[in-house]
C-alpha positions as CSV (number, residue, x, y, z in Angstrom):
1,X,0.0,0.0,0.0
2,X,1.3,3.5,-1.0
3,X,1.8,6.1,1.5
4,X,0.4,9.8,0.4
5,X,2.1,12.4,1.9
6,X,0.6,16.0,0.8
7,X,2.4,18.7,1.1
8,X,3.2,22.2,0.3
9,X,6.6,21.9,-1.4
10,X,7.2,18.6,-3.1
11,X,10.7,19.1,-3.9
12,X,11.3,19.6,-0.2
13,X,9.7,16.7,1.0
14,X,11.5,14.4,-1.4
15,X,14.8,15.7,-0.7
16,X,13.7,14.7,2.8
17,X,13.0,10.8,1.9
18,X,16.2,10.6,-0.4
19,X,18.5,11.8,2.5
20,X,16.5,9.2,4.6
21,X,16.7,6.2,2.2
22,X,20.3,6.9,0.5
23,X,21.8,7.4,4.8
24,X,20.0,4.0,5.6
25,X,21.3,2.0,2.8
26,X,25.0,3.7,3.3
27,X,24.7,2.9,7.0
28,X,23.6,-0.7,6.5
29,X,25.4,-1.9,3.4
30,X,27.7,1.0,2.6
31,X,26.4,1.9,-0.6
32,X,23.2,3.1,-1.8
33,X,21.7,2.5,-5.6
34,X,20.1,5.2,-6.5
35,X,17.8,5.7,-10.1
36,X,17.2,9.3,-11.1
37,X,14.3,10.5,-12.8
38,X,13.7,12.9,-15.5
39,X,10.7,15.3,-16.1
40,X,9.3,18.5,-14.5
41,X,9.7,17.7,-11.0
42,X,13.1,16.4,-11.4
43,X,15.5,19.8,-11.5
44,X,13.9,21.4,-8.6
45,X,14.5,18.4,-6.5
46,X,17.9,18.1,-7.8
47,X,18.3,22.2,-6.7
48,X,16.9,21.1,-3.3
49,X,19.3,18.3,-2.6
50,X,22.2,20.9,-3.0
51,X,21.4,21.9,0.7
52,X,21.2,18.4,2.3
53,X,23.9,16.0,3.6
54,X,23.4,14.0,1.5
55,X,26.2,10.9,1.3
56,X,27.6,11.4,-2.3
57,X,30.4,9.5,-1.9
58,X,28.5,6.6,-1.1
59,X,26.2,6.5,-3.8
60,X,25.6,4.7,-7.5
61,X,23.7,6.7,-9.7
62,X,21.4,5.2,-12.5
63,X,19.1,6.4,-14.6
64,X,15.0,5.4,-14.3
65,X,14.9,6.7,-18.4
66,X,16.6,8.5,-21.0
67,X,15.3,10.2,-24.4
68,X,17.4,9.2,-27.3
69,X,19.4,12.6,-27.7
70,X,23.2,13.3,-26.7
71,X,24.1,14.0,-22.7
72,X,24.3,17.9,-23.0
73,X,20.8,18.2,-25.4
74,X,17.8,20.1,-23.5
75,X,15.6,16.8,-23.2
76,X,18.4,14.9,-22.0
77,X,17.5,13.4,-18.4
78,X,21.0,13.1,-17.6
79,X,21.7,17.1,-18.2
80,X,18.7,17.9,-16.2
81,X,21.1,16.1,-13.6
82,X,23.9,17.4,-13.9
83,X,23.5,19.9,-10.8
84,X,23.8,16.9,-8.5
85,X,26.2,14.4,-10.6
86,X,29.1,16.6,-9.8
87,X,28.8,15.6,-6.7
88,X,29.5,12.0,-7.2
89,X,32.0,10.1,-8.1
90,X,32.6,9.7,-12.1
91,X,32.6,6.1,-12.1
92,X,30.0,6.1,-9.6
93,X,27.5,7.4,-12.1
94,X,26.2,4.8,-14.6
95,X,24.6,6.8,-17.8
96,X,22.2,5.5,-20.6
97,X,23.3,6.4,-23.3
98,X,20.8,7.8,-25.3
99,X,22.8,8.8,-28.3
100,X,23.6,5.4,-29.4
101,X,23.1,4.4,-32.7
102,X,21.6,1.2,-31.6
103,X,19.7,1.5,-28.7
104,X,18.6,-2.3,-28.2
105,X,22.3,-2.8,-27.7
106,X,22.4,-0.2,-25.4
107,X,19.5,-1.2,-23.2
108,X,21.8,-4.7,-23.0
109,X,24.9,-2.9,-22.0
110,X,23.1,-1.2,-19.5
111,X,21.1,-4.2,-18.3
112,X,24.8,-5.9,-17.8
113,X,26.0,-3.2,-16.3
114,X,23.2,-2.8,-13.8
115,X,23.8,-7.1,-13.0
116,X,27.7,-5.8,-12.7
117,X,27.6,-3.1,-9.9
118,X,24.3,-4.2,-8.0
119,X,24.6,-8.3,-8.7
120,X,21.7,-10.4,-9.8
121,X,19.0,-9.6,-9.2
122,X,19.6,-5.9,-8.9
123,X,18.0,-3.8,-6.6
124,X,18.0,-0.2,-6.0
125,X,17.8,1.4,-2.5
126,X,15.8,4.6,-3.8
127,X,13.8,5.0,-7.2
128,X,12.9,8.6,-7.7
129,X,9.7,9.0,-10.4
130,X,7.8,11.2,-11.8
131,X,4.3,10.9,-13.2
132,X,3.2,11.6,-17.0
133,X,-0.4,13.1,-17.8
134,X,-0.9,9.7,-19.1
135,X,-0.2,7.8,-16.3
136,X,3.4,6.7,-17.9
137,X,6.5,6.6,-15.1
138,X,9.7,5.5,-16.6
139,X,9.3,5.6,-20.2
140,X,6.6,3.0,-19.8
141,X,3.8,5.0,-21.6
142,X,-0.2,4.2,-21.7
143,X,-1.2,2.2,-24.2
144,X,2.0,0.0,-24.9
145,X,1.6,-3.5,-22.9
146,X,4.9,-3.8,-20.7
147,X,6.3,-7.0,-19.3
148,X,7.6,-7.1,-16.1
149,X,11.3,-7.4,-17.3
150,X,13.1,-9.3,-14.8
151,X,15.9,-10.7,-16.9
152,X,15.5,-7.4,-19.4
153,X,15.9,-4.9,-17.0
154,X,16.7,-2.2,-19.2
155,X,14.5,-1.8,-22.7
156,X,14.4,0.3,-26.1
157,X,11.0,1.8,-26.4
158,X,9.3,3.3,-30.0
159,X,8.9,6.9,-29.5
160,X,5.6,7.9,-28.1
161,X,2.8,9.1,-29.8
162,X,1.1,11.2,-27.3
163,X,3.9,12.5,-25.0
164,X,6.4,14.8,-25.8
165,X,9.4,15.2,-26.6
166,X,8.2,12.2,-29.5
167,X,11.5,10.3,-29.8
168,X,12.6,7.1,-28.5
169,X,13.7,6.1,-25.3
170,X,15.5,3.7,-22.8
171,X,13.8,2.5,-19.8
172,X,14.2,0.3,-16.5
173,X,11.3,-2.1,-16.4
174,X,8.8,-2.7,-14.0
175,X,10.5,-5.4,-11.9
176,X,13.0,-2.8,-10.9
177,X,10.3,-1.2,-9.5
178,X,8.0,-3.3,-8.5
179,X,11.5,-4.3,-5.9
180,X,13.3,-0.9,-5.2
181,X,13.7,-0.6,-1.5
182,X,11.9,2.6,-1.7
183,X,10.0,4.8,-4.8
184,X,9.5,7.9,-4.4
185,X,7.0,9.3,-6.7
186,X,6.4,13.1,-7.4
187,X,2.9,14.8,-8.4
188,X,2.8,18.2,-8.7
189,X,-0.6,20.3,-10.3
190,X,-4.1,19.7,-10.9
191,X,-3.1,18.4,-14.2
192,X,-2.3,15.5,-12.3
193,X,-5.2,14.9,-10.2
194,X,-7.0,12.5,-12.3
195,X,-4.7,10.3,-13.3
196,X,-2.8,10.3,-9.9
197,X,-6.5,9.0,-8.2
198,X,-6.5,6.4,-11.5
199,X,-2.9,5.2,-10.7
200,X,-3.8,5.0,-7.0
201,X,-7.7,4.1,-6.8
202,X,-8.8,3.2,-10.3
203,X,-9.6,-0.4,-11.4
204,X,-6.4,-2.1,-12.8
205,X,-5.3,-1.3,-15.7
206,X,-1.5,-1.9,-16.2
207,X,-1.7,-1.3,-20.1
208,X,-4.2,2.1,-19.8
209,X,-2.0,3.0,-16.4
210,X,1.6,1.9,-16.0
211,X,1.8,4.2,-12.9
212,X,0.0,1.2,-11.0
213,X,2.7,-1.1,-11.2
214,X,3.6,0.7,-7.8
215,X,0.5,-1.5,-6.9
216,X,2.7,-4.3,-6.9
217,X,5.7,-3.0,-5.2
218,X,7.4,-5.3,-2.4
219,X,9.5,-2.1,-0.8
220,X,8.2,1.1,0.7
221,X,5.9,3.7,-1.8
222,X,5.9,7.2,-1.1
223,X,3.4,9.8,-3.1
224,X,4.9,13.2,-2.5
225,X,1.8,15.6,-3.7
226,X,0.6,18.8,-3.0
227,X,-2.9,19.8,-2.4
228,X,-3.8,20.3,-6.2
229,X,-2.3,16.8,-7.4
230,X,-4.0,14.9,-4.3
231,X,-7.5,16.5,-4.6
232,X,-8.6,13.5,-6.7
233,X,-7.8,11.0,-3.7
C-alpha cells in the first residue's frame, strides 16, 4: 500500500525521503543504488538536494529513463542532472546512453551493467519518479503493454505518440520497480489529479495506467503531492 504524503513543497519533501533512504542503505550496506528521474519535478529536486547532507560518496547513480538525444541536449535526463552528478564520483554514475546508434544494444549494456555493480537480481535502495499526464513513469507509456522485465531490466522503447518530446527512449522495467527498496513518486498540479487517483484508486489497468505497477511494489511507496495533485484521492 502507497503512502500519500501532501504537502506544500514537493521538492522539499522528497529531498527529505532521499537523504532518509540513500543514509539508511550507506549505513547498513555502505552503498546506496540510486535511479534518477527525469521530467518536471526532477530539476527542482535536484536544486533542493544541494542543501542536504546527503552521502555522495556513497552512492551509484542510475538512470529510471533516457530520451534518445546526446548528454548535454535540453531533453536529456541526464543534463537535467547534472546539478547533483558533480557531486559523485565519475565512475560512480552509470549513464544511458541515449545517443547510441543502436539503442537495443544499449538497453543490453546497461542491463549488464546494472547485473555488474548491483549483482543479480539488482536492486535499488531509492527510485525517484515522476508521473506523465498519461499515467506513464519511466518511459513505460499508456497504451504500450509492458512485461515485467526481470531478466531485461533495461528496454528500447518506440517513441511515443502522445507525449512529448516524440522520440525514443530507454527504460528500467517494471520489476525494478515493483522491488526498489523505496520509490519515491512526485505529483505536482491539478493536471495530475485525475490520473494520480487512476494510478492510486482506479480499477487495474497496467496497459491504460503503468503508474500502478507501484501496486505491486514489495519495498516502501511514497506519493509526494501537493494539495492540487492529491485532490482527486
Amino acid at each position: 500500500m502507497s503512502e500519500v504524503a501532501v504537502v506544500s513543497d514537493v521538492a522539499k519533501a522528497a529531498a527529505e525521503l532521499f537523504v532518509e533512504a540513500t543514509a539508511g542503505a550507506t549505513a547498513a550496506r555502505g552503498t546506496a543504488a540510486v535511479a534518477l528521474t527525469g521530467g518536471s519535478t526532477a530539476a527542482p529536486l535536484f536544486a533542493e538536494l544541494s542543501h542536504w547532507a546527503v552521502p555522495w560518496d556513497g552512492l551509484q547513480i542510475f538512470f529510471t529513463d533516457e530520451r534518445a538525444v546526446p548528454p548535454d541536449h535540453e531533453s536529456s535526463n541526464y543534463r537535467i542532472a547534472k546539478p547533483v552528478l558533480s557531486k559523485v564520483r565519475p565512475d560512480r554514475v552509470h549513464r544511458l546512453r541515449g545517443e547510441a546508434a543502436d539503442l537495443d544494444a544499449e538497453a543490453a549494456r546497461a542491463a549488464a551493467d546494472l547485473r555488474a555493480t548491483l549483482g543479480t537480481p539488482p536492486r535499488f535502495d531509492l527510485m525517484l519518479l515522476g508521473l506523465g499526464p498519461d499515467g506513464h513513469i519511466l518511459s513505460l507509456f499508456a497504451g504500450v503493454p509492458h512485461s515485467r522485465g526481470d531478466d531485461e531490466l533495461v528496454r528500447h522503447v518506440a517513441a511515443p505518440t502522445q507525449v512529448e518530446p516524440r522520440v525514443a527512449r530507454l527504460t528500467l522495467t517494471p520489476f525494478l520497480v515493483v522491488t526498489a527498496r523505496t520509490v519515491v513518486l512526485q505529483v505536482a498540479g491539478a493536471k495530475k489529479a485525475a490520473v494520480l487517483a487512476r494510478a492510486l484508486k482506479g480499477p487495474e489497468d497496467l496497459t491504460a495506467c503503468p503508474a500502478q505497477w507501484l501496486r505491486r511494489a514489495s519495498g516502501r511507496v511514497v506519493i509526494v503531492a501537493d494539495a492540487e495533485a492529491a485532490s482527486g484521492l
